[in-house]
N, C-alpha and C positions, 0 to 999 in steps of 0.2 A: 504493500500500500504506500511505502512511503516512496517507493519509485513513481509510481502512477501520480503519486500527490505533486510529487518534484513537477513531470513533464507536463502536467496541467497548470500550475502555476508558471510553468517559463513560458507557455501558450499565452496565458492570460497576460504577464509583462509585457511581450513581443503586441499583442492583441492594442494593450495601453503606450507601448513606444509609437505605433506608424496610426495613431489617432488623436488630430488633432483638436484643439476648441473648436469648438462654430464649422467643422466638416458636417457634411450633411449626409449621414451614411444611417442606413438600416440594420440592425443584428440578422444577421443570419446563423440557424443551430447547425454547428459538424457535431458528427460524432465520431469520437475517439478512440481505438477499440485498442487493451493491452490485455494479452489473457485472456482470460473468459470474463474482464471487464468493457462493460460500455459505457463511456462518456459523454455527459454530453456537454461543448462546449461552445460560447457564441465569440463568433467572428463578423465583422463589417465589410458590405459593400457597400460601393458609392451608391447613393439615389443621383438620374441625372435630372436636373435643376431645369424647369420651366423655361423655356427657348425666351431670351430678352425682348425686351419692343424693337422693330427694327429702325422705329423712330426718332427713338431715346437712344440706339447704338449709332443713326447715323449725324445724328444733331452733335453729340460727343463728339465723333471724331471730327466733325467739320467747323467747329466752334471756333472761334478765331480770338483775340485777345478784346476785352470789354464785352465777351460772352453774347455776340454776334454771329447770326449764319446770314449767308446771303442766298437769297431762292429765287426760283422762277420757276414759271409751269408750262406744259406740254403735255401735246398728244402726239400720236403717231403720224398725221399727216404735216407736222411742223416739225418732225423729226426725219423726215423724207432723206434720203440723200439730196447733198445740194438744195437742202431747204434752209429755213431760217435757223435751227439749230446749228449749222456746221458755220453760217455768217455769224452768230451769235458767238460762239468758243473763235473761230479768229480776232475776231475784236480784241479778246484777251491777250493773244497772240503775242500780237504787233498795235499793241497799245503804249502805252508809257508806263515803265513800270509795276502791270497790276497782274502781270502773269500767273503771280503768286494766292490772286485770290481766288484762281479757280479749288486752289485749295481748300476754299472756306464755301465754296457754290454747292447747295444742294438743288438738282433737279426733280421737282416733282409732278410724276407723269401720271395721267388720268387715264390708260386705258394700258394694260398688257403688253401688246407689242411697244407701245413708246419705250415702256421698261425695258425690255429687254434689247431694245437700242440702244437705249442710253447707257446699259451698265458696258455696252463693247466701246465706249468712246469715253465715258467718265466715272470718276469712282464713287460717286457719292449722289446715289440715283434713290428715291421712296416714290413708291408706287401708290398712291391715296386713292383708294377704290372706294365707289358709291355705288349704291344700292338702286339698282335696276336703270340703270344710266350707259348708252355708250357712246363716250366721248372720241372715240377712235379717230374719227374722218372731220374734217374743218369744216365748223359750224358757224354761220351765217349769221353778221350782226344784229343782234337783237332777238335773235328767234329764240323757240324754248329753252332748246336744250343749253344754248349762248346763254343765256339766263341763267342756268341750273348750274351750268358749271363754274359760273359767276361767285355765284353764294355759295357752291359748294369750296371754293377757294377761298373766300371771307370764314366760314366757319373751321377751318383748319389752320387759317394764320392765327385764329382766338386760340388754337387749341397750343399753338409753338409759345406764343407768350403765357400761358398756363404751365407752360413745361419751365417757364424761366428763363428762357431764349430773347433776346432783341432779335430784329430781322429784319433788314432790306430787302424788299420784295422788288424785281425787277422784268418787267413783261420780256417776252421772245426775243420781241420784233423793236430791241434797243440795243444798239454797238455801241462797246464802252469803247475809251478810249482812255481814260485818266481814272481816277482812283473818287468818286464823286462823295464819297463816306465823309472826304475833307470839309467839308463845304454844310454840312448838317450839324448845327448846332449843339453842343454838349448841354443845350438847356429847354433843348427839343426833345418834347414826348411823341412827336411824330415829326415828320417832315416830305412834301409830297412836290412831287413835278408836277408843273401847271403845263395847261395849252398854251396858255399865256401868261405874261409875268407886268405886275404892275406896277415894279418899282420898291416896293415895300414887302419884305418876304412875312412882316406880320401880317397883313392886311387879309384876314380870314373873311370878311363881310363881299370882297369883290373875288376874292382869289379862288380858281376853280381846283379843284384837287384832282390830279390824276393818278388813278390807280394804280397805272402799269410800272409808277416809282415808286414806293410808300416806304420806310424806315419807321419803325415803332419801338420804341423802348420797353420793355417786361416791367410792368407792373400792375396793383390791384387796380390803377386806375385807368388805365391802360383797356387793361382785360374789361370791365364794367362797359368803356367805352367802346369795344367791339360786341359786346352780348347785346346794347342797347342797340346799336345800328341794326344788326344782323334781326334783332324783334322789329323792327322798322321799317321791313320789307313788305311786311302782312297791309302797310295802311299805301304804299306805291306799287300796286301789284303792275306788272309786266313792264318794272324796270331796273336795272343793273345798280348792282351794290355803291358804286361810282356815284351814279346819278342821285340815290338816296345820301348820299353823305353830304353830299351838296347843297343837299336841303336841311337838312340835320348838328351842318356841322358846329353854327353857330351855339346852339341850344345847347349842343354837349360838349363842347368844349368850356362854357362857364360851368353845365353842370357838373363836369368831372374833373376842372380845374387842370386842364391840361395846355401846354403849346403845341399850337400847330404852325410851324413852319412853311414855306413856300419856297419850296429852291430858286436861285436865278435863272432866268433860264440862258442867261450867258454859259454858265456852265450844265446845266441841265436842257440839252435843248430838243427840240423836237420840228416834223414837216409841216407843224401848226404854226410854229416860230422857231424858226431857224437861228443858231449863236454868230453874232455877228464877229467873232474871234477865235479863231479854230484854235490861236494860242492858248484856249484855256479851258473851250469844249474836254468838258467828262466824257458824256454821254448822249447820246444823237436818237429819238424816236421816233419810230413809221407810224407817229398819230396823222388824225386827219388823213387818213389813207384808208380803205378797205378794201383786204383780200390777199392772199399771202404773194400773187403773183407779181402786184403791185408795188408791194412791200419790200419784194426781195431783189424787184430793178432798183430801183430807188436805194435803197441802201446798200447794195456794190456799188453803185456811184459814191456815195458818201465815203463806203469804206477806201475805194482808188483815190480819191482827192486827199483822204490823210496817208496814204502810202505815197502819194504825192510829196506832199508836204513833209515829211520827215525822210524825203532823199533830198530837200535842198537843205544847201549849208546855212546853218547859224546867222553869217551873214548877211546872208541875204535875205533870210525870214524874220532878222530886225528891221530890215527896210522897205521892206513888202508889206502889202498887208491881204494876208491870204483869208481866201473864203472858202467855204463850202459852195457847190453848184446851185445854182437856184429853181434849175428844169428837171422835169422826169415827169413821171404818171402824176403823181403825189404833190410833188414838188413846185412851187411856184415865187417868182420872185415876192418880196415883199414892197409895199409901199409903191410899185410901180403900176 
C-alpha cells in the first residue's frame, strides 16, 4: 500500500505542477491499476474557450494611438476589380505620408463575397450581416434597400462607440491624399465634411453634415446622440440617416452638449466644392455625383493631377499654383 500510496501522490503533484490559476480545464477520472488495485485518479483537460467577437478581435488589432479605427463600407459591386475599392487603397499608396494608416482601416463589407474580396487584398476586413437584406449589387440612390443599408450602417457605428472605439468613418468613393485626422479638433465630439463650407467650421445652424466623412469621439454622450438620431428615423420615413441629422442636428447637439465641427473644405474637399489648393487637399469626394461609373472617371482624373503634381519639383510648385481639373461627368468649374 505504501507503494501505491507513493505513485498516487506523485500523480496528484505532477496533476498540481502543469495546472495553472485561472486555466480553464475540466477533471477528467483515469484509472490506475497496480495489482489487483484500482484507482481512481483525476486528471485535467483543457475546455476550448468560446470562439472571441470577430469584432472586438479586429477593432484590437486595428486600433491606432488615441484608440481610433478608421472605417469604411462596401459591397461586392464597389469591390469589382478596377472599381472604387482598388482607386480607394491607391490613394493610400501614393499619398503623402498616410501609407501607414491602412494599418488602422477597417473594411466593413455588407454582403459575403465583398468579404471575401476584401480579406485577399487587406487585412482587416468585418463582414456586418443583416437580417434578410442583400446588399450585394449597387443600389440606387434613395431607393429601399439604399435606405436600409443606410441605417443599417448608423446603427453599427453606435455599436463601435459602445465598444469604446473613436472612429472616422470614410465613404468609398473618397481618395485621400494627406492624413485629414490633423485638421479635427481635439475639442470635437464629432466632426463632419460638408458639401459646402461657410467659412466658420462652428456654424452648425447653416452647415450641412456629410456622412461619407464623420469622426466621432467614444463617449456616453456621444453614444445617446446616435440612439436618438437612429429613433429619428421613424418621424422622416423614406429618408437617409444624412438627411435626418440635418434636421436634428441643432436640437441634439444643445441637448447632449456636444461639438460638432465642420471641416474646411480646403482640406476636406469634394465634386460639390472643389479645394482650391491641392497644397493642402487631404481628401477629395465623388459627392454630387451619382453612380459608381461616374465616380470612378472622375476620380482617376483627380487621382492623375496629384500624380501630376508631386512629379514636379519643389520649385516650381512654390511658384505655380496648381489645381485640381475642373471637367469630367461630375465635375464642373466653379463660379464660372
Amino acid at each position: 500500500m505504501f507503494c501505491v500510496g507513493g505513485f498516487v501522490a506523485a500523480l496528484l503533484i505532477l496533476s498540481i505542477h502543469f495546472t495553472k490559476f485561472g486555466d480553464n480545464k475540466s477533471p477528467e477520472v483515469l484509472t490506475v491499476t497496480s495489482g489487483s488495485h484500482n484507482i481512481a485518479v483525476e486528471s485535467f483537460t483543457q475546455v476550448k474557450k468560446p470562439d472571441q467577437d470577430p469584432l472586438a478581435e479586429v477593432l484590437k488589432s486595428a486600433v491606432m494611438e488615441g484608440n481610433t479605427v478608421i472605417m469604411t463600407q462596401a459591397n461586392e459591386a464597389w469591390m469589382a476589380p478596377n472599381s472604387l475599392f482598388d482607386l480607394f487603397l491607391e490613394g493610400f499608396h501614393v499619398g503623402e505620408e498616410i501609407e501607414h494608416l491602412l494599418n488602422h482601416l477597417i473594411v466593413v463589407t455588407v454582403d459575403q463575397k465583398g468579404f471575401e474580396k476584401c480579406k485577399t487584398v487587406h487585412k482587416y476586413c468585418y463582414f456586418m450581416k443583416t437580417k434578410k437584406k442583400n446588399f450585394s449589387d449597387e443600389k440606387a440612390y434613395m431607393s429601399k434597400d439604399y435606405l436600409a443599408m443606410m441605417w443599417a450602417r448608423n446603427k453599427f457605428q453606435r455599436r463601435i462607440l459602445k465598444m469604446g472605439y473613436n472612429f472616422l468613418f470614410t465613404d468609398m468613393d473618397i481618395v485621400w491624399f494627406r492624413n485629414p485626422l490633423r485638421h479635427i479638433a481635439i475639442t470635437s465630439d464629432f466632426a463632419f465634411a460638408s458639401d459646402f463650407f461657410y467659412g466658420d467650421e462652428d456654424k452648425i445652424e447653416i452647415s450641412t453634415p456629410n456622412g461619407g466623412f464623420m469622426y466621432v469621439k467614444s463617449s456616453n454622450k456621444t453614444i445617446q446622440f446616435f440612439k436618438s438620431w437612429y429613433e429619428q428615423r421613424v418621424n422622416y420615413p423614406d429618408q437617409h440617416d444624412q438627411y435626418v441629422l440635418n434636421q436634428i442636428k441643432v436640437e441634439l447637439t444643445k441637448k447632449f452638449q456636444v461639438r460638432m465641427q465642420f471641416v474646411n473644405s480646403l482640406y476636406t474637399a469634394g465634386f460639390c466644392e472643389m479645394s482650391k489648393d491641392i497644397s493642402k487637399v487631404c481628401t477629395v469626394h465623388a459627392n454630387c455625383c451619382v453612380g459608381i461609373a461616374a465616380k470612378l472617371q472622375d476620380l482617376r482624373g483627380i487621382l492623375e493631377d496629384w500624380k501630376t503634381y508631386k512629379s514636379i519639383p519643389p520649385w516650381v510648385k512654390d511658384k505655380e499654383n496648381f489645381r485640381f481639373r475642373d471637367h469630367g461627368i461630375c465635375l464642373h468649374p466653379m463660379g464660372k
